[in-house]
C-alpha positions as CSV (number, residue, x, y, z in Angstrom):
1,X,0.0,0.0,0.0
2,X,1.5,3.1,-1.0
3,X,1.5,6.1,2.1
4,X,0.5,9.5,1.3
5,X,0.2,12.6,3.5
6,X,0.4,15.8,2.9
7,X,-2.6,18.2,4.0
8,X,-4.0,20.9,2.5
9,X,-1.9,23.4,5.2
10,X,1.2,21.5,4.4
11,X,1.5,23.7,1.1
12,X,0.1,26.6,2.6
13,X,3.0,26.5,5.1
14,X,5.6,25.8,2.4
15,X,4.3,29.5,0.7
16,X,5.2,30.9,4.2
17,X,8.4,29.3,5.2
18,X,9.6,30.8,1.7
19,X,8.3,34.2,1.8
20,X,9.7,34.7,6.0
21,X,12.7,32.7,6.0
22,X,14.5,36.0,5.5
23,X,14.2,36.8,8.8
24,X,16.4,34.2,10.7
25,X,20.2,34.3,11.1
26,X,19.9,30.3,12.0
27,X,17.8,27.6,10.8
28,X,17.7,24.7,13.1
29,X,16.5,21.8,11.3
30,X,15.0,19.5,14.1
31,X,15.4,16.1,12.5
32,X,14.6,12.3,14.1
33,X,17.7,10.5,15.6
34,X,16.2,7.4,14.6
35,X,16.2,8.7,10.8
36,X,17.9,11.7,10.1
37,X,17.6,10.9,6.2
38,X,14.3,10.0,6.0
39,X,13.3,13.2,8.9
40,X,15.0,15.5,6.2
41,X,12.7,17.4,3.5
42,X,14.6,17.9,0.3
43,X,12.2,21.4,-0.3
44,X,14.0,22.8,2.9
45,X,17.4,21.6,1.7
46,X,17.1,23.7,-1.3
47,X,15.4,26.7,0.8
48,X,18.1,26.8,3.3
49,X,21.2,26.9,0.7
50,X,22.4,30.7,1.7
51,X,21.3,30.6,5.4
52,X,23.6,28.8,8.3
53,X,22.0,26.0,9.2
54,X,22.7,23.0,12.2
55,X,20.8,19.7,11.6
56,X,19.4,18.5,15.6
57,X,19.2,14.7,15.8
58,X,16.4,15.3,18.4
59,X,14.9,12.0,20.4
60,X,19.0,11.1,20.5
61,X,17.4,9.5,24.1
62,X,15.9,6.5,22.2
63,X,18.5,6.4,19.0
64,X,20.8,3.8,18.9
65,X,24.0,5.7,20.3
66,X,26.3,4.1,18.0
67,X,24.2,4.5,14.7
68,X,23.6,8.5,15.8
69,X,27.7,8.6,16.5
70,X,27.7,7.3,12.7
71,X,26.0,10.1,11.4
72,X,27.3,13.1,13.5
73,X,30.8,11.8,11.7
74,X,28.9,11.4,8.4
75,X,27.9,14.9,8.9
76,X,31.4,16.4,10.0
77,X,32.5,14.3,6.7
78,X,30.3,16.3,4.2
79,X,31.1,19.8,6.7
80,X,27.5,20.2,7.9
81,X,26.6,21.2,11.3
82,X,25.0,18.5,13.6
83,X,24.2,18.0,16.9
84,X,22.6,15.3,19.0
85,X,19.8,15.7,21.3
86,X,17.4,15.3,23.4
87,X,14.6,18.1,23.6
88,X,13.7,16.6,26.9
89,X,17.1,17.5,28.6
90,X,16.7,21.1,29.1
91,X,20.8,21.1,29.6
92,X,21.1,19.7,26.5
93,X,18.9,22.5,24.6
94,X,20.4,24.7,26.7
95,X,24.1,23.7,25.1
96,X,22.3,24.1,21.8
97,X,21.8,27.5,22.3
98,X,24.9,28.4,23.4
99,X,26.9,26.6,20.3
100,X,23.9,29.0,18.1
101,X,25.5,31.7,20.0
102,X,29.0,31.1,19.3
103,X,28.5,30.3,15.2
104,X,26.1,33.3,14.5
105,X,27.8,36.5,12.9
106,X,25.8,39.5,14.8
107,X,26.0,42.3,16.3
108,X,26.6,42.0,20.1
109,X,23.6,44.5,20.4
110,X,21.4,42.2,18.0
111,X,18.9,39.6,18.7
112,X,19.6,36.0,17.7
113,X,16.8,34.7,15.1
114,X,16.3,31.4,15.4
115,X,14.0,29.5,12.5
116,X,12.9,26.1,13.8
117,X,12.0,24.1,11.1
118,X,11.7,19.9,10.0
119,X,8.6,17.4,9.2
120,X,6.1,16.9,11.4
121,X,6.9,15.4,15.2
122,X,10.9,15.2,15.3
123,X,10.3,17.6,18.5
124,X,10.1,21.1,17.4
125,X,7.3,22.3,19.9
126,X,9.5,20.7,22.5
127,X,12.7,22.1,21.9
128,X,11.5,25.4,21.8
129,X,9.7,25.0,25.5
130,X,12.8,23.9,27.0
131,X,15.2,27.1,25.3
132,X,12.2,29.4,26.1
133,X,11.9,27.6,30.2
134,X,8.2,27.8,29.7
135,X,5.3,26.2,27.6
136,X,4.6,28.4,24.4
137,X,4.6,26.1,21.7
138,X,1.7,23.4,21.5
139,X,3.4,19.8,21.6
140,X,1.9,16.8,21.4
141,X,2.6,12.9,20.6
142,X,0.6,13.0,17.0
143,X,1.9,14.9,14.2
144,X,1.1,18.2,12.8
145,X,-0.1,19.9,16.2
146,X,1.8,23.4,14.4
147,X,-0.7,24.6,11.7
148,X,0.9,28.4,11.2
149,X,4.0,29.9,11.8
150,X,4.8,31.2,15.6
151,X,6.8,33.6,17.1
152,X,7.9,33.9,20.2
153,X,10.7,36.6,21.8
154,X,12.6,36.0,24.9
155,X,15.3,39.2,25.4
156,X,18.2,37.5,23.7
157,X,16.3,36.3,21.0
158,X,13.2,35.8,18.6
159,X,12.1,32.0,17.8
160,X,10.3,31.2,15.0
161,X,8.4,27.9,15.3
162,X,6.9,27.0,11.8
163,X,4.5,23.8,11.1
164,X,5.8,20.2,10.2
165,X,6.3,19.8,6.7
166,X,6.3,16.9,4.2
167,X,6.4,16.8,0.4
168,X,3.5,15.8,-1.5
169,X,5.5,12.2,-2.8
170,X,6.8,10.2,-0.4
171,X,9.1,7.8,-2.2
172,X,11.3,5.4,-2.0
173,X,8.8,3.4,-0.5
174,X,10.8,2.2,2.3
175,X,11.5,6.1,3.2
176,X,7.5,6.4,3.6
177,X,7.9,3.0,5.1
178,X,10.4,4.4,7.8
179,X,8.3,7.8,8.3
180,X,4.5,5.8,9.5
181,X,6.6,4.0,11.6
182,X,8.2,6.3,13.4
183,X,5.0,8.3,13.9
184,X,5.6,11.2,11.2
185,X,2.5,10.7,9.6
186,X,-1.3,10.7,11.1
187,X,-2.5,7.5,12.0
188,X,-5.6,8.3,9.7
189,X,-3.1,8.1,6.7
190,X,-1.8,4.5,7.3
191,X,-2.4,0.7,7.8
192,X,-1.3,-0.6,11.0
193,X,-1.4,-4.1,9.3
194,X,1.1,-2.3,7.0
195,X,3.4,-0.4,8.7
196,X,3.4,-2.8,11.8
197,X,4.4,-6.0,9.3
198,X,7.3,-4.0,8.2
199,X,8.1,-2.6,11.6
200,X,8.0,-6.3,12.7
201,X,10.2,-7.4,9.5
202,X,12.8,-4.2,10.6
203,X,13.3,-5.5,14.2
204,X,14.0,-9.2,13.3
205,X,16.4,-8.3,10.9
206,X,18.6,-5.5,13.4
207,X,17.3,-5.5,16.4
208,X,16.2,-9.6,17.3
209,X,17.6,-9.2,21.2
210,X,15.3,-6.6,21.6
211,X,12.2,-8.4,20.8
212,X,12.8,-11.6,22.5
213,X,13.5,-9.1,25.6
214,X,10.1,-7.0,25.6
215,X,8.2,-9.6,24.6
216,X,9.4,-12.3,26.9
217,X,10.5,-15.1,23.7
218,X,13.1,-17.5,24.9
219,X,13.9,-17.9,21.2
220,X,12.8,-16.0,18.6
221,X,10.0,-18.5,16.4
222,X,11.0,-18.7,12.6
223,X,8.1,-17.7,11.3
224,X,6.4,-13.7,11.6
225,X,2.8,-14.9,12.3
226,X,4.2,-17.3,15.4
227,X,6.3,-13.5,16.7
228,X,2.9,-11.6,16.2
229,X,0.7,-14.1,17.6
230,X,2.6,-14.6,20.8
231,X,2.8,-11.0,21.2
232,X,-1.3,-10.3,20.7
233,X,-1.6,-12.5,23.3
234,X,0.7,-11.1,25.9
235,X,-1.0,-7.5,25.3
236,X,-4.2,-9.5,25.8
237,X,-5.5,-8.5,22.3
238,X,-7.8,-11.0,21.7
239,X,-11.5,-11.5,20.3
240,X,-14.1,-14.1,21.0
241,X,-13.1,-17.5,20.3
242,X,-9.7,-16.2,21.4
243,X,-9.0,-15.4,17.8
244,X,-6.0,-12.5,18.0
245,X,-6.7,-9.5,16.9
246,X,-3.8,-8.9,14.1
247,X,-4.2,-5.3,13.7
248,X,-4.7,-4.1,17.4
249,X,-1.5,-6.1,17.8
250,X,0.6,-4.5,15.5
251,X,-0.2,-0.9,16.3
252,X,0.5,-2.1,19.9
253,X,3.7,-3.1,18.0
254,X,4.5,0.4,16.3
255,X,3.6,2.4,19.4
256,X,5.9,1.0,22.0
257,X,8.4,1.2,19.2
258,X,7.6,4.7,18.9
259,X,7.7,5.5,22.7
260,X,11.2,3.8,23.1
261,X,9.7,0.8,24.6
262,X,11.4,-1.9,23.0
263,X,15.1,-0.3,23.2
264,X,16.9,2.3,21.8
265,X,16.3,2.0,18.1
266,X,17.6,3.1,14.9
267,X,15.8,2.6,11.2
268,X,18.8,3.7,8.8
269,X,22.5,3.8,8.8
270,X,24.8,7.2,6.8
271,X,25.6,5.6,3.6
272,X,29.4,6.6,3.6
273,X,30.8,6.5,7.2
């Protein structure tokens, strides 16, 4: 089944980002840990080409360290700025800042302009609450909670938060693939018995240990339909006749994935390290 999301605000917001992204000395481009290719739109690549710009591997708390290592040197390789992340370590967004501070040519008098920008729930909302110190940007767990650009000043600087922001064709398909997994597009849009088959398929390949361990397999069965059974029936998903109920299982699957549940996961590798 091919995955397709991109709301009628999504192009709206694209108008926007292009006509105000004048105003920032710094674009930060909050990307997934867990995907940094994938989390990164090609239209902001090309609209960001004469502004500075740091790529933040946000959610760095439930990345694979060694993978996210990987791609900090991939990115130090190819001489783009990165930085690892947590927006939930207010220490950690607070070190962002100050590195902003360091790199950005103003005047000692002027105010830092900070752009936040990236696809829709790597974390922007987030990391702007904990560089503010207060809740002003709406956050929450689905995507595309930002539906128009926001600004908010503190006294050293001005934050722009903008909405998330796909591109109308997702392909590959394993790069829409990667994104319904990881919970970058609305539930609405996709097929748990979809994305959770492949999300199932990921983990056996690179991450078996992790599987056996959450869901309590002395050995991993052979065969996908024994893995997904076993695990409908520990989450108790089942229907009369105590037939399991495939689908409830697998977004069970995708979600505690998503939360960090199963281990501290990666879906895709730098391709030159």
């Amino acid at each position: 089944m091919s995955i397709q999301w991109f709301p009628g605000h999504m192009k709206e917001s694209m108008e926007l980002l292009k006509n105000s992204i004048s105003k920032a000395n710094i674009v930060l481009e909050i990307l997934d840990a867990r995907l940094p290719f994938s989390s990164s739109n090609p239209y902001i690549e090309n609209l960001c080409k004469n502004i500075l710009k740091i790529k933040i591997l946000n959610k760095n708390d439930i990345a694979d360290p060694d993978i996210t290592k990987k791609w900090l040197n991939y990115y130090k390789s190819i001489h783009e700025k990165a930085i690892a992340i947590s927006a939930k370590d207010i220490k950690e967004s607070k070190r962002l800042i100050e590195y902003c501070q360091k790199i950005t040519k103003k005047n000692k008098a002027e105010k830092m302009k900070l752009m936040v920008i990236g696809i829709p729930n790597t974390g922007k909302s987030t990391i702007i609450n904990s560089i503010v110190g207060k809740k002003v940007a709406k956050t929450g767990n689905v995507p595309a909670i930002t539906r128009h650009n926001q600004r908010m000043a503190t006294k050293d600087m001005d934050i722009y938060d903008t909405p998330g922001l796909l591109w109308p064709v997702l392909e590959p398909k394993l790069r829409a693939d990667i994104l319904a997994a990881s919970g970058a597009i609305a539930n609405t849009a996709i097929d748990y018995n979809d994305t959770g088959a492949f999300t199932l398929d990921f983990l056996i390949e690179n991450y078996p240990n992790f599987l056996k361990a959450r869901y309590k397999f002395d050995t991993l069965p052979n065969k996908k339909t024994h893995i997904i059974e076993k695990i409908g029936i520990i989450r108790g998903c089942l229907q009369k006749g105590g037939i399991i109920d495939i689908p409830r299982t697998y977004e069970i699957l995708v979600n505690e994935l998503r939360q960090g549940k199963l281990g501290r996961i990666s879906f895709e590798k730098p391709a030159i390290i």
